[in-house]
Each structure stands twice: as C-alpha cells, then as structure tokens.
C-alpha positions in Angstrom: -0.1 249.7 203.3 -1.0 248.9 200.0 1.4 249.5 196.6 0.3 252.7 195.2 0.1 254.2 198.9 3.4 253.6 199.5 4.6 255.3 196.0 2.4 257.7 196.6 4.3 258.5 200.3 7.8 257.7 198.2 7.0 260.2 195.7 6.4 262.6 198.5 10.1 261.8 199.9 11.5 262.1 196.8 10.1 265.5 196.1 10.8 266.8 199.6 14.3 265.9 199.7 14.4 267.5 195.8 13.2 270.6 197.3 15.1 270.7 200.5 18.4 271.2 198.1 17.0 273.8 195.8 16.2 271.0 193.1 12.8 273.0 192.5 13.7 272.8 188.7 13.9 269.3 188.6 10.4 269.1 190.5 9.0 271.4 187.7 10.3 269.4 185.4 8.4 266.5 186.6 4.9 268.2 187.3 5.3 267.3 191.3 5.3 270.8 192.7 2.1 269.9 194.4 4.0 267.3 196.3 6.6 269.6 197.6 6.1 270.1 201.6 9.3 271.1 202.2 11.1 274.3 202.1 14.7 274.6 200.6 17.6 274.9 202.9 21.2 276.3 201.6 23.5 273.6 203.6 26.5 274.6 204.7 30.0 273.2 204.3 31.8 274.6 206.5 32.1 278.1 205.6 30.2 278.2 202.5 27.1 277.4 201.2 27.0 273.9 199.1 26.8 274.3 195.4 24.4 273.3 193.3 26.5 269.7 192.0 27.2 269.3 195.9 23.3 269.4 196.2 22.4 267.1 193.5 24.6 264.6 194.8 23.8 265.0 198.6 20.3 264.6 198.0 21.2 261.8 195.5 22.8 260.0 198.7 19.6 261.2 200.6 17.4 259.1 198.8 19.3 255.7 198.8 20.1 252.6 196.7 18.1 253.6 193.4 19.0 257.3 193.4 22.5 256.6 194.3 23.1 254.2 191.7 21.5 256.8 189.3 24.1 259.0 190.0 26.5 256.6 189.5 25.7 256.0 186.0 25.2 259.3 185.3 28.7 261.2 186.5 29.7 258.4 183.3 27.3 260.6 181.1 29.4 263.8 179.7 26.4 263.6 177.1 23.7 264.6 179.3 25.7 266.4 182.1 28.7 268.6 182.0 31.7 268.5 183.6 31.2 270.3 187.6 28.1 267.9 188.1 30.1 264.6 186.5 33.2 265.5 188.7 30.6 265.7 191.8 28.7 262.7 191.4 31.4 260.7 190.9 32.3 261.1 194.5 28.8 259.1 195.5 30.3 256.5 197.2 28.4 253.1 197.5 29.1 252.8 200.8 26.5 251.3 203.5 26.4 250.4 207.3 27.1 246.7 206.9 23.8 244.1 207.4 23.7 242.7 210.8 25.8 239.4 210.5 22.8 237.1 211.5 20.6 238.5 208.6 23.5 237.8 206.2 23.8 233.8 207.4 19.6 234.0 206.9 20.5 234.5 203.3 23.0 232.3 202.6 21.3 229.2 204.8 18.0 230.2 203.0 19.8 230.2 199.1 22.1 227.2 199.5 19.8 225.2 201.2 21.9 224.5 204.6 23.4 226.0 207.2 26.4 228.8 206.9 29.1 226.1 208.9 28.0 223.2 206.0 28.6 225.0 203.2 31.6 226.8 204.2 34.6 225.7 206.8 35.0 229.6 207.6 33.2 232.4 207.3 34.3 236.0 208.4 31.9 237.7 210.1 33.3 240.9 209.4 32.5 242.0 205.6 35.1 243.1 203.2 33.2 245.4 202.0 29.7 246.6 203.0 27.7 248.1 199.6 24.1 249.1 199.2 23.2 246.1 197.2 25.1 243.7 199.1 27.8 242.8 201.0 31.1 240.6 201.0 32.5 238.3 203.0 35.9 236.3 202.9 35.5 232.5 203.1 37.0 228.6 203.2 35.4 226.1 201.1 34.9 223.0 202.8 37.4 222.2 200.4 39.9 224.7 201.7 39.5 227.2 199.2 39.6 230.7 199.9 36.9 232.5 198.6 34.7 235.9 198.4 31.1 235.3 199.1 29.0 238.4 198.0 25.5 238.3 199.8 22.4 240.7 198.9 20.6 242.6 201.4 17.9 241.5 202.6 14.5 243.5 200.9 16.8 245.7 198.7 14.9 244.5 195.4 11.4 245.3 196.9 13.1 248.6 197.4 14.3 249.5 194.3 11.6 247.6 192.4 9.0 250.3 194.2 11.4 253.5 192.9 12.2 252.3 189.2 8.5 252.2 188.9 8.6 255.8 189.9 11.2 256.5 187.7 9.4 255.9 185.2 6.1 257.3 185.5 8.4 260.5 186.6 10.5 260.4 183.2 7.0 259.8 181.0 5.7 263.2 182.7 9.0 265.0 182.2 8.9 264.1 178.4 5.5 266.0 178.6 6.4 268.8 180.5 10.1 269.4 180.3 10.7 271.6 177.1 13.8 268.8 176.4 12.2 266.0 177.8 11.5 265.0 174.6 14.6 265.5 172.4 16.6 264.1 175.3 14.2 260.8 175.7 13.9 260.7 178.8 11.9 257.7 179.1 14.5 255.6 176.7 17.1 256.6 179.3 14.8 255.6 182.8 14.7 252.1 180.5 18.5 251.9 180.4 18.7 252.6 184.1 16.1 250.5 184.8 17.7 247.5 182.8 21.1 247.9 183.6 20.2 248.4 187.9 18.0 244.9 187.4 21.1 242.9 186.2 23.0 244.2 189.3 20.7 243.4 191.3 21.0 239.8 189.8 24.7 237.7 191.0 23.8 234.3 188.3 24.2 237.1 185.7 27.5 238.2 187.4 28.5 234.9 187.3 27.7 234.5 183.7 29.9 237.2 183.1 32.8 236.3 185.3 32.7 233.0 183.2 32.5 234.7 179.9 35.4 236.6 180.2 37.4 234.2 182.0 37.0 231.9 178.6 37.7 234.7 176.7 41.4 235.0 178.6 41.9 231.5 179.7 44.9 231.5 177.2 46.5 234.7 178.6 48.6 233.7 181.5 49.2 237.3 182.3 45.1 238.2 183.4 43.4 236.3 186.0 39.9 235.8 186.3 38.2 234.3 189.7 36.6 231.2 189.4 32.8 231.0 190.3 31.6 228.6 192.7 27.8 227.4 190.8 27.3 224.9 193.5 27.6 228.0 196.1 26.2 231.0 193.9 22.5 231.8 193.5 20.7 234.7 192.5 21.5 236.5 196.1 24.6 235.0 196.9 27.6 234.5 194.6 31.0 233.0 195.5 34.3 233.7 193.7 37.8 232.4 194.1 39.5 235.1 196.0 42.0 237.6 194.4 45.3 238.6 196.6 47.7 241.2 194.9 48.6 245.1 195.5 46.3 247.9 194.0 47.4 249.5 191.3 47.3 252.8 193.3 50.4 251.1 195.7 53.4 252.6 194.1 55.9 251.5 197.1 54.4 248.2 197.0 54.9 247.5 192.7 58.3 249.4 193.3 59.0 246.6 195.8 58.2 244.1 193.7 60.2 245.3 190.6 56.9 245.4 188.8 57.4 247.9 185.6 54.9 250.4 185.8 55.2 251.6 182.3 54.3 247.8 181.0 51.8 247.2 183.4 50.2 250.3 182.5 50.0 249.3 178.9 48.9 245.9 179.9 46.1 246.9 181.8 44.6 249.3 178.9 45.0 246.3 176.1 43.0 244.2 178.5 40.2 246.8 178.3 41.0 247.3 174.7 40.8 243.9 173.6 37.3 243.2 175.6 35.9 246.1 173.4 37.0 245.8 169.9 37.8 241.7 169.7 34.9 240.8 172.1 32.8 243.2 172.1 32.0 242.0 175.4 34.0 244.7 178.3 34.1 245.3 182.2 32.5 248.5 182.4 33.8 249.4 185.8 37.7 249.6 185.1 38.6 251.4 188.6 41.4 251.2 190.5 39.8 249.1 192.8 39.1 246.3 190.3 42.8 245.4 189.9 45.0 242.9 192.0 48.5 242.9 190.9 49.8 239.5 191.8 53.2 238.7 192.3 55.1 238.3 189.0 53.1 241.3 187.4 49.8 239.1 186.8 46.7 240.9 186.4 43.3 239.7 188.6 40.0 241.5 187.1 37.4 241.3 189.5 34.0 243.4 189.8 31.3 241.5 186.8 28.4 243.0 187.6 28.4 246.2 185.2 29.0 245.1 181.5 28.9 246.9 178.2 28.6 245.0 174.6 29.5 246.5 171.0 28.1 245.0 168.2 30.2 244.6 164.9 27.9 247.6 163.2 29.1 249.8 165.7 32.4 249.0 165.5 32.2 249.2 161.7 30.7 253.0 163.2 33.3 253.9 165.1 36.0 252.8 162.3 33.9 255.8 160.0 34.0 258.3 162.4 37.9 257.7 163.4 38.5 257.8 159.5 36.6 261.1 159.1 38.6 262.2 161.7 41.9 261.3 160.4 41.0 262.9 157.0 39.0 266.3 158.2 36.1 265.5 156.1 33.3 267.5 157.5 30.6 266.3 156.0 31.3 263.0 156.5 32.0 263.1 160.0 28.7 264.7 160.5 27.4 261.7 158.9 29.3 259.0 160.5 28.7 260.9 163.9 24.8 260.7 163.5 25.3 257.4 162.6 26.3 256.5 165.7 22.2 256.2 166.6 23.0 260.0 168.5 19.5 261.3 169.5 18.3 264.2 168.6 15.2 265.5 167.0 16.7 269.0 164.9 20.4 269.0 164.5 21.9 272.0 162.8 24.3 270.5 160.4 26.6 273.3 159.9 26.9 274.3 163.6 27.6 270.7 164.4 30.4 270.3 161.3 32.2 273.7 162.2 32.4 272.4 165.8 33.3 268.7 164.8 36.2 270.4 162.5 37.1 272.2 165.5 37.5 269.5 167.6 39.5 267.5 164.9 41.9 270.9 164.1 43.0 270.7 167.9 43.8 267.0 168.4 45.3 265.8 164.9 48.0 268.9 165.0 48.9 267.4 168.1 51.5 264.7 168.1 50.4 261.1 169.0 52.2 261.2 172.7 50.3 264.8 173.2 47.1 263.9 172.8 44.5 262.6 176.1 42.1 260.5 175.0 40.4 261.2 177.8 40.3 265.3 177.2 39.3 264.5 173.3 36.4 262.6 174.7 35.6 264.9 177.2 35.4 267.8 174.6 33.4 265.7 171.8 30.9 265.0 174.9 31.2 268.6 175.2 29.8 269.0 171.7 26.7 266.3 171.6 25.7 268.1 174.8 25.8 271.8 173.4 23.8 270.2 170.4 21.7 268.9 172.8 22.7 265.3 171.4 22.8 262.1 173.4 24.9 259.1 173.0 23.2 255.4 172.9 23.7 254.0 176.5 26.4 251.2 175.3 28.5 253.5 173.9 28.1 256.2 176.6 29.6 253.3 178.7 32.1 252.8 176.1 33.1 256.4 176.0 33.3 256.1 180.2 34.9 252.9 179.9 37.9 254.1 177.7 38.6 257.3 180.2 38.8 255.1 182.8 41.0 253.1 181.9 43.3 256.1 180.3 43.3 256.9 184.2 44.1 253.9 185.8 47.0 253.5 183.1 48.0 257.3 184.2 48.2 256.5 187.7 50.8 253.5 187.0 52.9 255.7 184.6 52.1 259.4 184.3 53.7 259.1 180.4 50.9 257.1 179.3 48.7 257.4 176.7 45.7 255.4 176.0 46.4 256.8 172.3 49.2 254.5 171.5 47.8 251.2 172.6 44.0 252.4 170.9 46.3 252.8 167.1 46.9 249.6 166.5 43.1 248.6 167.4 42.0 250.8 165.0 44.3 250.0 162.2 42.8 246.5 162.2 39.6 247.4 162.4 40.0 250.3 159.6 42.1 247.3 157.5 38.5 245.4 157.6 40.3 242.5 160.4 36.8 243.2 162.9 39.0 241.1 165.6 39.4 237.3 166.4 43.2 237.6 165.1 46.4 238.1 167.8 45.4 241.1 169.0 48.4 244.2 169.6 51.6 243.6 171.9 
C-alpha cells in the first residue's frame, strides 16, 4: 500500500474514533466530516455516561503512540486547555503490552553489532518497564555493571513519522477553518509537537542530555546522575548505570531511613530550580517516578528524554514580569507579560491589566508561606487562556515544570512551598547576577 493510501485509511481512523466519542467539533474544526463513518456512542462508566474530558482522553488512548503522547504534552498546557481536561489527560498513562522478548534481542544484536549474551553477561528478560516508545530492561555489563538498557520498539518511528505528517496537514486546515485556528497558531504548536516527539524518539539525544546534566552536578555530591554506556547506546538502544533508592512517594521507607522530609523536599525543588535559572538547561519531566532516594539522602535523577531550555532574554523576561508583580504596575506588567513572545493577534489591554492586577491583589496580600505557586500559575494560565493568549512552548514547559516540582516537594512535606526556595532565585536574577555564582542553600 503506498504512503498517501495509507494516510488516507489513517485519517479515516482518526476521524472515526474522533466521532465515536462525540469529538464532532474537533472534526469540524479540521474540515474531515466527510471522513466520518462512524456514529457517536455515549460510553458508559459504570453508571454514568463518560464526560466529555473522559472522551478526549479515551479516544486519545484509542489512537496510540502519537495521540497519546499529544495528550501528554498537552494536560502541561493550562494555556490552551483548562483545568477538567488538563486533570483528565494527565491520567494517559504510557503504558504498553511489553515487545515480545525475541524482537527486543533483534534490536539490540542489530544496533550493537553482536549478539545480546556478548554485549551483556545478563539480561532480564522481563522488562522494567514496558512504554509505547520503548521498553527497559535491567542488565550486567560484561564488566559486572548493573545497568538499564532502554530498547525502542520495533516500527514505532514509521508509525509516528506517518501521523505527525497528518498532524500537520490537519493543523494547516484547522488554521483555515477554525474561527481560532489562527490566533491560537495551530500549525506553530503541531511544529512543537512534532519536534519535541522526534527527539524522544531519538536515545543519542537522551544521552547527550544525561551527560549534560551530569557535568553540570558532577560537583554536587548530594544529586546523582547515571552514567551512559556510548559503547552500548545507539540511536534505539541506550544503556544507563542503574539507579537503586526508595521513591519519594515511600513515606515508611524515608521514615525508616531517618531521611528528613522537609530538607529533601527543598533539595529536590533547588535541583529543578538551579537547572532553570543557572543552566538554563532543566528535566522537564520532574515526577515522582524520576527520583531514587539513595541511602544517605542522595538524590538519583533519571528520565532525559524530555528537556526544556531558557535563554538569558527570557530570564531577563521573567525577572520584569516578577518585578511588575512585586510593585502592581499595571501597565508594565501588561508589557513585560506580552513580552514574554505570548501569541495573540488582538489583545484588549485594559481587560488584560484589570485581570493581571487582579491576580497580583490576591497573591501579594498573602504572606510568603500562604502562597501556591502552583495555584498562582494555574490562575495566570487561567488568564492567557480567557484572552485567548498562548505561551511559547519552552516556557509552557517551564510553567509545567515548576508545578511539578511544587508537587513532588508537597508530597515529601505537606508545609512546603516552592515560593521560598524560588525567592532567592529571583533576587539574583532581579540583582542582575543571571547565574554561574553559588547558587541558594
């Protein structure tokens, strides 16, 4: 079957399970109503009928690697969704039936040039963990090392090469059809997607970032970075030094181990903190599940493949809109805030500085060890999206980034407060030190 017949039959999925969960308004949006063959069906769960986030993400899950990735990225997005749907599709779990085991030794025989048993003394046959990229599997170096090997599937790039390209063509008809298309760009975001699902898809650059940050924290004997294994990593197959420790989630388990909660709470977050504002360089996937506490209180990151950067003009950004903030001037957080690079093609400036002065009424009367991060986010997403704003992708993954890790610190200490590590980032950066010095304690 040739390429286009094949999107052509794709398309015809897509639509069909769109329609099947009452998406008809996204199929309008796209112009494919003369695709739809299917009829919609109100699913029930349990006694009720599914609501409409419920259906979004179900037929998100429906449609496999590229759709549920998509989701993914964008329950992170309080710019473009609001909070039911966010909460809803951040339940997509990447979760697959694992590959069978002899496909999986195909792989790694055919990208490191020899047989699983010379290139490893052991190698688990049962994964670790079985994903919709790939899949990992514990291992022993010839040299004895224990190590994760992480192994892509097998045609899983041919598959989501074949639905990015739909994607697109989809996104350049709903900027023609869609009344917001437009003003929302939906193109520029199928182009994020698109770029930040290719480097997933691609372990030498999860490599190159493991490395990156291990550099960057080779001097911090509290935060441990697995070592990569070049001679045993390729594009489809990347091997790390393997990470034991407790999750962060294992109260009993840091209770047992005298490790204090509080401290580890803040030491997580100024990990995060100092990847954004001194590096510039941050893990963009800060969940619970990317922590090992080892014994001793240590730290191990692991988890490279989703990345976010900051430039020093947007810092130097941020700085003005934190200082508006601080000092209620309207007008020149209106500014600074469009100066982030937010979208939009008519913005009403009064309507936007009345709910900006709003916003910065209810969290500056608060004291410091009252205020969420996370909520103050949530409600300034609140605002771009009622202005029909959207945030540049990096720092919608900053925004996600910095809630996350308000959570994780949360779940170690339920008196924390992202706000009091985040001060004395900002102080520097408001005192014109853009990072490189010691960074906060």
């Amino acid at each position: 079957m040739g390429t286009e017949a094949s999107g052509g039959k794709r398309l015809r999925e897509i639509v069909a399970v769109l329609t099947r969960h009452g998406l008809g308004s996204i199929v309008a949006a796209i112009g494919a109503e003369d695709h739809a063959t299917t009829r919609w069906i109100g699913h029930r769960l349990g006694s009720r009928m599914h609501t409409p986030p419920e259906h979004l993400r179900l037929a998100l899950e429906d449609l496999g690697t590229t759709f549920l990735k998509l989701g993914q990225i964008l329950s992170t997005r309080g710019d473009l969704l609001p909070p039911e749907y966010q909460s809803e599709l951040a339940r997509l779990q990447d979760a697959a039936p694992p590959e069978p085991l002899e496909a999986i030794r195909e792989v790694v025989a055919a990208e490191l040039g020899r047989p699983v048993e010379a290139a490893f003394r052991s190698f688990d046959p049962q994964p670790l963990a079985s994903a919709s990229i790939g899949q990992a599997h514990a291992a022993v170096t010839a040299a004895g090392e224990s190590v994760v090997v992480k192994v892509r599937r097998p045609a899983v790039v041919e598959e989501v090469e074949r639905d990015l390209v739909i994607l697109e063509r989809l996104a350049r008809r709903a900027n023609r059809l869609w009344e917001h298309g437009a003003k929302y760009d939906i193109v520029g975001l199928a182009r994020e997607f698109d770029h930040t699902l290719r480097a997933e898809l691609d372990y030498v650059k999860e490599a190159g970032n493991a490395e990156r940050f291990a550099a960057v924290f080779a001097g911090d004997p509290m935060v441990h970075i697995p070592r990569v294994f070049r001679d045993l990593s390729t594009h489809r197959v990347l091997t790390l030094e393997r990470i034991h420790g407790m999750k962060v989630t294992d109260t009993e388990g840091l209770r047992a181990a005298a490790i204090d909660r509080p401290d580890l709470a803040r030491r997580a977050a100024t990990l995060e903190l100092r990847m954004v504002f001194e590096e510039g360089f941050f893990h963009a996937d800060p969940h619970p599940g990317n922590f090992f506490i080892e014994p001793g209180g240590r730290i191990g990151l692991i988890d490279f493949g989703m990345v976010g950067t900051v430039d020093p003009e947007t810092k130097r950004r941020l700085v003005r809109v934190i200082a508006a903030l601080v000092v209620k001037d309207g007008d020149g957080l209106v500014d600074a805030f469009l100066d982030l690079g937010i979208a939009g093609a008519v913005v009403d400036r009064v309507a936007l500085r009345t709910d900006l002065l709003g916003l910065a009424q209810t969290y500056l009367d608060l004291p410091l060890g009252d205020v969420s991060l996370s909520s103050m986010l949530r409600d300034l997403l609140s605002v771009v999206r009622h202005h029909r704003l959207h945030l540049p992708a990096n720092l919608a993954l900053l925004v996600k980034t910095i809630a996350m890790s308000e959570g994780v610190g949360a779940q170690l200490d339920p008196d924390f407060r992202m706000t009091y590590v985040l001060l004395p980032f900002v102080q520097r950066l408001m005192s014109g030190d853009g990072g490189g010095g010691a960074h906060p304690s």
